[in-house]
C-alpha positions as CSV (number, residue, x, y, z in Angstrom):
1,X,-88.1,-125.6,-94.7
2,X,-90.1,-126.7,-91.7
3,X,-93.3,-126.8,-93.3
4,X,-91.7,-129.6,-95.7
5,X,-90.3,-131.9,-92.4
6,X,-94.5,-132.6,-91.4
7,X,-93.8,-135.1,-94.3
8,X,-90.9,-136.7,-92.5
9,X,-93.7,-139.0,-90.7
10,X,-95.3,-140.3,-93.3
11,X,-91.6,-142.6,-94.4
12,X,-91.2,-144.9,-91.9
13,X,-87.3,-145.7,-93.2
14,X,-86.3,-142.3,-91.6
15,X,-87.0,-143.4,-88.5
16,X,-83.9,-145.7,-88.1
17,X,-81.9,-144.2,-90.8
18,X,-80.4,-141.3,-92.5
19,X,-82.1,-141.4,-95.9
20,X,-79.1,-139.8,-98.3
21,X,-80.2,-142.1,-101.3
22,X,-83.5,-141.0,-103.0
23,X,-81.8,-140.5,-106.6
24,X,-81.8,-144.5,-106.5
25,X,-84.6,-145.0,-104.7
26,X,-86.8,-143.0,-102.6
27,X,-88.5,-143.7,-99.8
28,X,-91.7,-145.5,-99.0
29,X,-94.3,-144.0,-97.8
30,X,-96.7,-145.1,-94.9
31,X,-99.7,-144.7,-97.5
32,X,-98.5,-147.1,-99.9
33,X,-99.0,-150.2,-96.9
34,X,-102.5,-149.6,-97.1
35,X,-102.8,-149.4,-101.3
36,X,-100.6,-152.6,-101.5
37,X,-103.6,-154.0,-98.8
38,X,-106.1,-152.9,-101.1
39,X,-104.6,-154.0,-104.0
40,X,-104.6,-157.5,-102.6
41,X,-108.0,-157.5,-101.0
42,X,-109.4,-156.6,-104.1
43,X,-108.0,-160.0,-105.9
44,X,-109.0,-161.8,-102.7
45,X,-112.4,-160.6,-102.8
46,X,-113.2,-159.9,-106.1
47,X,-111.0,-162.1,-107.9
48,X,-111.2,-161.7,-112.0
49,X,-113.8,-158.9,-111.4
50,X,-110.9,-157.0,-110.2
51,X,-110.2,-156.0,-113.5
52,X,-113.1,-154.5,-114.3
53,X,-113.6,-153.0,-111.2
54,X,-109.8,-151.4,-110.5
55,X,-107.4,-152.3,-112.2
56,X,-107.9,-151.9,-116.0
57,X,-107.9,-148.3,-116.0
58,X,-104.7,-148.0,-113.8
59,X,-102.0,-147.7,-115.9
60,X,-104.0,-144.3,-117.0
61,X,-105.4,-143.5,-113.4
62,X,-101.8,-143.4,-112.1
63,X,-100.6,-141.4,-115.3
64,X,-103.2,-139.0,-114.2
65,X,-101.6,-138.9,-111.1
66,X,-98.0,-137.9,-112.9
67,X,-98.9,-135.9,-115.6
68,X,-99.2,-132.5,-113.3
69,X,-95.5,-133.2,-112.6
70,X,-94.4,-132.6,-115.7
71,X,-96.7,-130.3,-116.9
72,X,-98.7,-132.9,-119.1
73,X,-102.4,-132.6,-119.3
74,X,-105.3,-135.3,-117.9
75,X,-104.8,-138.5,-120.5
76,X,-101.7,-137.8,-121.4
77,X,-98.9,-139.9,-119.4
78,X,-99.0,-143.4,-119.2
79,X,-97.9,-146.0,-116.8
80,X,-95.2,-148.7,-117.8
81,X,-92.8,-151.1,-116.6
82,X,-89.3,-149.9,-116.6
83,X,-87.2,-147.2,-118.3
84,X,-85.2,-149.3,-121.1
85,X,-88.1,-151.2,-122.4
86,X,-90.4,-148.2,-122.2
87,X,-87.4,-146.6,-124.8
88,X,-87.0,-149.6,-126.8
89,X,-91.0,-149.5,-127.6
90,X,-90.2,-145.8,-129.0
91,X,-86.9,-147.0,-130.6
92,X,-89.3,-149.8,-132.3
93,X,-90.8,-146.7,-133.8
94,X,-88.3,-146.1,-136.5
95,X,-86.5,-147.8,-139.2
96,X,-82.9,-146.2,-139.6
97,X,-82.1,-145.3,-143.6
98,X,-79.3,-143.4,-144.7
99,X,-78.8,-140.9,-144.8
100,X,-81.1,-139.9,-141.9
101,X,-79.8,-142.5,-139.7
102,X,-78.0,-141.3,-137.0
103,X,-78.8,-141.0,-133.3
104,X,-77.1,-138.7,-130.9
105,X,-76.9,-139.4,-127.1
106,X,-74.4,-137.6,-124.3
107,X,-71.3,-140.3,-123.6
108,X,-72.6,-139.7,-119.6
109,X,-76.2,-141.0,-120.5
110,X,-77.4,-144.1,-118.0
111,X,-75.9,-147.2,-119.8
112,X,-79.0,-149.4,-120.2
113,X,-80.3,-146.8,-122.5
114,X,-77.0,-146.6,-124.7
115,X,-76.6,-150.1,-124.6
116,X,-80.0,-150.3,-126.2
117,X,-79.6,-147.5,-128.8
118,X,-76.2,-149.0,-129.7
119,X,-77.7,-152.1,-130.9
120,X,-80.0,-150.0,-133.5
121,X,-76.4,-150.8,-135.4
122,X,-78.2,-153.9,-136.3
123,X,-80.7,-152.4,-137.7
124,X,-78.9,-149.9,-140.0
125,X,-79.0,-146.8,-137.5
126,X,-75.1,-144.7,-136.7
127,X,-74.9,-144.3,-132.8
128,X,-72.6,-141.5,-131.5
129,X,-72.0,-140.1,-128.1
130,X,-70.9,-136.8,-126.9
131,X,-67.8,-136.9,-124.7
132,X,-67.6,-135.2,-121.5
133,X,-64.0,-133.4,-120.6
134,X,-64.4,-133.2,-116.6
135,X,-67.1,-136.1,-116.2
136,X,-69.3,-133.7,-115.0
137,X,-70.4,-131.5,-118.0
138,X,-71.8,-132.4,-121.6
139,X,-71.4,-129.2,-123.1
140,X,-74.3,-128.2,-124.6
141,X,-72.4,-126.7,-127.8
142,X,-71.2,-130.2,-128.5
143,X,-74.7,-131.4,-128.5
144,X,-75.5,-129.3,-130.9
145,X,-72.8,-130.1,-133.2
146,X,-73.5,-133.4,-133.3
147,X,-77.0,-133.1,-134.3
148,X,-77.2,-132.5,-137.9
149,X,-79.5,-133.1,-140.7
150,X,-78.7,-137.0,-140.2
151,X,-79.7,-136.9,-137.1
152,X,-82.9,-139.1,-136.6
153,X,-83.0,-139.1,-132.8
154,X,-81.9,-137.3,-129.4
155,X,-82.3,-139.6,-126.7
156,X,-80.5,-137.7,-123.9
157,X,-80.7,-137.2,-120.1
158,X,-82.4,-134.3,-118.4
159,X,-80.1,-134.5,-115.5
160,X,-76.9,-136.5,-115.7
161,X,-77.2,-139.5,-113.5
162,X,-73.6,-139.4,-112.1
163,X,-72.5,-135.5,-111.2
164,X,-76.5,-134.5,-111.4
165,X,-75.5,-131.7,-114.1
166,X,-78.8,-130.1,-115.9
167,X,-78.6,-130.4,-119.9
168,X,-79.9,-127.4,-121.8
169,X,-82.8,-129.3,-122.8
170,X,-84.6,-126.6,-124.3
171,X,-81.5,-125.3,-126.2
172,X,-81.2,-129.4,-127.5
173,X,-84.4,-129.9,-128.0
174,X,-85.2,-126.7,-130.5
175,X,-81.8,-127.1,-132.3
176,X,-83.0,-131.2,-132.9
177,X,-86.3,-129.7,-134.5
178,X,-84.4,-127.6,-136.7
179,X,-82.4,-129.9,-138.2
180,X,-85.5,-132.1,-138.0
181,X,-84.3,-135.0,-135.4
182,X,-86.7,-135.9,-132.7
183,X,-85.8,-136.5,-128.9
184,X,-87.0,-138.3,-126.2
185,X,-86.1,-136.9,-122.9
186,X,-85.5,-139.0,-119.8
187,X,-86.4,-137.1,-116.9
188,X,-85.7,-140.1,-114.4
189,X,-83.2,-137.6,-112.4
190,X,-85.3,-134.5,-112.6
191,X,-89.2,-135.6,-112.5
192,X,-90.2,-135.1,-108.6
193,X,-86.9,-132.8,-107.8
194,X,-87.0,-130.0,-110.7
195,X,-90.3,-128.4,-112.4
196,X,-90.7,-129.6,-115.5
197,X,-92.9,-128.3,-118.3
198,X,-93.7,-130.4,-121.7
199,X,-95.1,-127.9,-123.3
200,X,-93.1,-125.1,-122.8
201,X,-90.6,-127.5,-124.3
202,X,-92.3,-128.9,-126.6
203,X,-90.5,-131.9,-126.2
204,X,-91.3,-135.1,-128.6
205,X,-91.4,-137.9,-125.8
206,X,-90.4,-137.8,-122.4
207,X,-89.8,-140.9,-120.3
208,X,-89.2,-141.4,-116.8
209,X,-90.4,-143.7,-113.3
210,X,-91.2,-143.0,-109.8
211,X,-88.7,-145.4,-107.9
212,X,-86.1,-142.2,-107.2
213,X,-87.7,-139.2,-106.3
214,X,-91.5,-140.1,-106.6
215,X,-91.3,-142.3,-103.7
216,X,-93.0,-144.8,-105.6
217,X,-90.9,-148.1,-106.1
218,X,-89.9,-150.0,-109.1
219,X,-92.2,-151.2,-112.2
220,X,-93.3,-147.8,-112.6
221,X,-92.1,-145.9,-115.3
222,X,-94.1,-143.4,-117.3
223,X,-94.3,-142.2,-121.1
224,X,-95.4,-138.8,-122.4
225,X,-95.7,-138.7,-126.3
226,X,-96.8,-135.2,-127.9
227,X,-100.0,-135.7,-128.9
228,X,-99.7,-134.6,-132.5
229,X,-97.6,-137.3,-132.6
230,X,-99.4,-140.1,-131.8
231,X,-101.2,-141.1,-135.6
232,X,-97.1,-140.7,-136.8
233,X,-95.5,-143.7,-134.3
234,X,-96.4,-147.0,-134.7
235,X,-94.7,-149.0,-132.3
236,X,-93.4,-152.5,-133.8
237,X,-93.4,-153.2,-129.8
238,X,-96.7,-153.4,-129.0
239,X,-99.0,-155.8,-127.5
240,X,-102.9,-156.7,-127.0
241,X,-103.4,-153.1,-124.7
242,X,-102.5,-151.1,-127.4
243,X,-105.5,-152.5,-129.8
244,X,-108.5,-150.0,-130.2
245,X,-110.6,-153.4,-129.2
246,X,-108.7,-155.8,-127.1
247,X,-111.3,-158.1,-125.3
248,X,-112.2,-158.9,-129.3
249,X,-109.1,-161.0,-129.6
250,X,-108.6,-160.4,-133.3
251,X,-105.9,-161.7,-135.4
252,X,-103.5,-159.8,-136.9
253,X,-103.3,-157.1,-138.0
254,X,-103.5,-154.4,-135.3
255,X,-105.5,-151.8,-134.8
256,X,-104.4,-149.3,-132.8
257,X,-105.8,-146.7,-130.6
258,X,-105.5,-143.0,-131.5
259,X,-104.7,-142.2,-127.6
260,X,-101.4,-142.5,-125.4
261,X,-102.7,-145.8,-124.9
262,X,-101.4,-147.2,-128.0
263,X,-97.9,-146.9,-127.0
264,X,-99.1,-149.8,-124.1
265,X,-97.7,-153.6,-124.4
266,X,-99.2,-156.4,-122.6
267,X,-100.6,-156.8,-119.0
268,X,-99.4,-154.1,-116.9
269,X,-98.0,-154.5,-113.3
270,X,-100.6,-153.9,-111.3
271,X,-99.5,-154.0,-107.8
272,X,-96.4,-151.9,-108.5
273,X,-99.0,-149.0,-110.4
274,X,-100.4,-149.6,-106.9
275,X,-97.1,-149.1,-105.1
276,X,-96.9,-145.5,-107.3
277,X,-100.2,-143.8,-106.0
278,X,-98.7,-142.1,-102.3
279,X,-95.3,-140.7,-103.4
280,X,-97.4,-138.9,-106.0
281,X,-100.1,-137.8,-104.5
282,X,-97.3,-136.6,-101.7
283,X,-95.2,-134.4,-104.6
284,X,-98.9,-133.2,-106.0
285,X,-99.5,-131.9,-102.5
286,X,-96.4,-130.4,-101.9
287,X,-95.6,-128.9,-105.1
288,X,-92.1,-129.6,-107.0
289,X,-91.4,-125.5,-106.9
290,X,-91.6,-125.8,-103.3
291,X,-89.0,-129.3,-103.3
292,X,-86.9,-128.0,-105.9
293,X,-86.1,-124.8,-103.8
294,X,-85.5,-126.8,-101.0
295,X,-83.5,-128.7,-102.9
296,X,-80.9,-125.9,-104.4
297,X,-80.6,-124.5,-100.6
298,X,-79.6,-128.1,-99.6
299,X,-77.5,-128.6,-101.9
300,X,-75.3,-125.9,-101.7
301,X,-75.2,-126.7,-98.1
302,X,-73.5,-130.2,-98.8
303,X,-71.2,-129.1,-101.5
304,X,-69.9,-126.1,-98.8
305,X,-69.5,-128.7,-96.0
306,X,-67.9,-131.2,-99.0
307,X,-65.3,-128.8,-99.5
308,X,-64.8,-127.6,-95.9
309,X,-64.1,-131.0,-95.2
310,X,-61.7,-131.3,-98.4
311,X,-63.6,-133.7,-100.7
312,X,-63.4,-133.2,-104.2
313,X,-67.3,-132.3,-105.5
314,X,-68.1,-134.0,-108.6
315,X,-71.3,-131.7,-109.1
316,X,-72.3,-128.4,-110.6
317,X,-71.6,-125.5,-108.4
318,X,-74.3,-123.2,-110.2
319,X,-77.3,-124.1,-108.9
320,X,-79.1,-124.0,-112.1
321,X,-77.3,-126.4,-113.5
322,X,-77.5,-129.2,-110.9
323,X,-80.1,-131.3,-110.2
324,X,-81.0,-133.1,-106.7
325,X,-77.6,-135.2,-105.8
326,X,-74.2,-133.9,-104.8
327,X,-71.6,-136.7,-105.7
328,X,-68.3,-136.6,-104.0
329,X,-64.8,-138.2,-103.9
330,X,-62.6,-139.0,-101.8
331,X,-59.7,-142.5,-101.9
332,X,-61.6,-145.5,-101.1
333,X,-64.5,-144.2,-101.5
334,X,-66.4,-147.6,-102.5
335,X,-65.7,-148.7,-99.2
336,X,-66.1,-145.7,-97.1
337,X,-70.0,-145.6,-98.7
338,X,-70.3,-149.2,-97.8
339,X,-69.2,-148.5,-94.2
340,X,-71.8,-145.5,-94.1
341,X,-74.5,-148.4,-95.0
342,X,-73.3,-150.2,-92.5
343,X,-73.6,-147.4,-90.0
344,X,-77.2,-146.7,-91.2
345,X,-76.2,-143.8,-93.4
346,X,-77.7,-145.1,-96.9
347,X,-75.6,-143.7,-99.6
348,X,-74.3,-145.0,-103.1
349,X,-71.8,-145.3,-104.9
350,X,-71.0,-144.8,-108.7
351,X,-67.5,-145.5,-110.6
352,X,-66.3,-141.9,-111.8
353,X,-68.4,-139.9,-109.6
354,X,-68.0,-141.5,-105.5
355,X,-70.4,-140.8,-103.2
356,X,-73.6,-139.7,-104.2
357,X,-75.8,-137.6,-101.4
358,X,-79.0,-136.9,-102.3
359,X,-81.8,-135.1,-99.5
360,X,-85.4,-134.9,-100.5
361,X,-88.0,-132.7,-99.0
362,X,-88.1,-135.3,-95.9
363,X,-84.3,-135.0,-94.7
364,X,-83.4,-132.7,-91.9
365,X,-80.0,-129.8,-92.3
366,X,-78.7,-131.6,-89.3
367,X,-79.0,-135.1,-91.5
368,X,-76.9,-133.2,-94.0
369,X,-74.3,-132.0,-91.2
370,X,-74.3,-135.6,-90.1
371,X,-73.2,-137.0,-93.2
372,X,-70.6,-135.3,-94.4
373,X,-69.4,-135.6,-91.0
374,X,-70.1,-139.2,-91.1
375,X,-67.6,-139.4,-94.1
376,X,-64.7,-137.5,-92.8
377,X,-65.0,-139.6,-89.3
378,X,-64.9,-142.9,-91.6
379,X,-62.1,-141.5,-93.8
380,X,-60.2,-139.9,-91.2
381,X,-59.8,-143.7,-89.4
382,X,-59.0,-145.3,-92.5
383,X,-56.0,-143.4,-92.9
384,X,-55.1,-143.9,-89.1
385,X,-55.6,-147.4,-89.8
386,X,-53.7,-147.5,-93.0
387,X,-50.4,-145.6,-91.3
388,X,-50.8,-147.6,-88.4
389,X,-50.7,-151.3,-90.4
């Protein structure tokens, strides 16, 4: 879409690269210089009274900023520091006794969240992953087995980090109410690439951060909580933000607020909330309908030129069911993604998936063309090389 490449200016990185890589981090945009500049003239100049001025409210401000993304309402979403400790503040939620003790999570879910789930074992709580058969798929119908009347909590991936397949969360999420499990949804892989809705889901919590598709760099994730739910979770994580009265100092014990602001901790990270500010307002501007269309055209485009050029596609080939990268395989290909870093190309590379290519609303068809082409030229030496020696 031609109106989407007047963005392409704006991220200086594309200007000596091709920028394959935003599921892992997206890029910067020219905006966020000048926030980083204010951020730091404002403690230069104002010192302590930048606080009061800027920077208390900005966990919130920026929240603001990613709510419409998701479909979450003014006040709503708020700003934290990473993913895993954002999950282990809702995990500190719950106490885990039988025989509702059981938490359910897809075998392909992003480790640092299962590691952290698994060690609930200490606490009393039965952790059990789904397996995948391809290592592409979760089937949803296994899911839903697996959730039962023990079930105390889903925490599952929206979109699978490693083949980008799109879990039936809706289908999940309704079947976890029935049997009267809750389920916090990351959206890490979908929020900036795929609409998302959290009412139409009615999802419990969602959880998420702008370093991938948001363009907005690391110590920025967010946290949705229903609202009904907020007077039911009493996080045994918590910290001085989440008081109704912080600046009084009391003493134990707390008193929390009755907003999304009691699921805060301690001092947030102010000049990554900062960093956050220009990849959203970008996505608010654009629209995600408009990126995710985009998106599913591109897409198909690298899985047809993947298979022209005989790789083997570890990602859906319905377009519903795939979200924003196309992974594919090929031998060696660790080190044929490290030579396309080398060569400019910036790529990763995940065990049980291969490459992962991944275009945003900034990246040109010709930079898709380019890479797969990029791939075959770098394999095609190898194995010249390989006969040769």
């Amino acid at each position: 879409m031609s109106s989407l490449l007047h963005w392409r200016k704006e991220f200086p990185v594309l200007e000596s690269t091709c920028y394959m890589i935003s599921n892992s981090l997206g890029a910067m945009p020219r905006k966020t210089y000048d926030d980083l500049r204010q951020y730091a003239d404002s403690w230069a100049r104002r010192g302590v009274r930048a606080w009061e001025e800027a920077w208390w409210m900005l966990p919130a401000e920026v929240g603001d900023l990613m709510a419409p993304l998701i479909g979450a309402e003014p006040g709503e979403v708020i700003m934290q520091t990473n993913v895993t400790l954002t999950q282990a503040q809702i995990l500190s939620c719950f106490e885990f006794k039988p025989p509702r003790n059981k938490i359910v999570c897809e075998a392909m879910n992003f480790p640092s969240v299962m590691y952290l789930y698994q060690q609930a074992s200490r606490r009393g709580a039965r952790f059990e992953t789904v397996p995948s058969q391809d290592g592409i798929h979760t089937p949803t119908e296994s899911m839903l087995q697996a959730i039962d009347e023990e079930t105390l909590l889903v925490p599952m991936s929206h979109v699978i980090f490693k083949s980008a397949y799109v879990q039936d969360a809706r289908e999940i999420i309704n079947h976890a109410h029935r049997m009267g499990a809750l389920v916090i949804l990351d959206v890490y892989q979908s929020a900036g690439i795929m609409p998302i809705d959290v009412k139409a889901l009615n999802v419990d919590v969602v959880i998420g951060g702008c370093l991938k598709w948001l363009c907005g760099g690391p110590g920025n994730a967010f946290l949705y909580v229903r609202p009904d739910l907020y007077e039911k979770l009493e996080p045994a994580l918590t910290g001085w933000l989440s008081h109704e009265s912080p600046f009084n100092f009391e003493p134990p014990p707390i008193r929390r607020r009755h907003d999304v602001w009691r699921f805060l901790s301690g001092t947030p990270p102010i000049p990554a909330h900062y960093a956050a500010k220009a990849g959203l307002e970008i996505i608010n501007q654009i629209g995600v309908a408009a990126i995710r269309e985009n998106s599913i055209r591109q897409t198909a485009r690298l899985i047809a030129l993947a298979d022209e050029a005989g790789l083997k596609v570890n990602s859906p080939g319905d377009p519903e069911q795939r979200g924003g990268t196309v992974s594919v395989d090929l031998p060696d290909a660790m080190e044929v993604a490290h030579e396309l870093v080398r060569r400019d190309f910036l790529v990763d590379y995940r065990p049980g998936a291969g490459i992962r290519l991944s275009p945003h609303f900034y990246n040109t068809d010709d930079e898709i063309d380019a890479v797969v082409a990029e791939i075959k030229k770098i394999s095609n030496t190898r194995v010249v090389s390989s006969t040769q020696g």
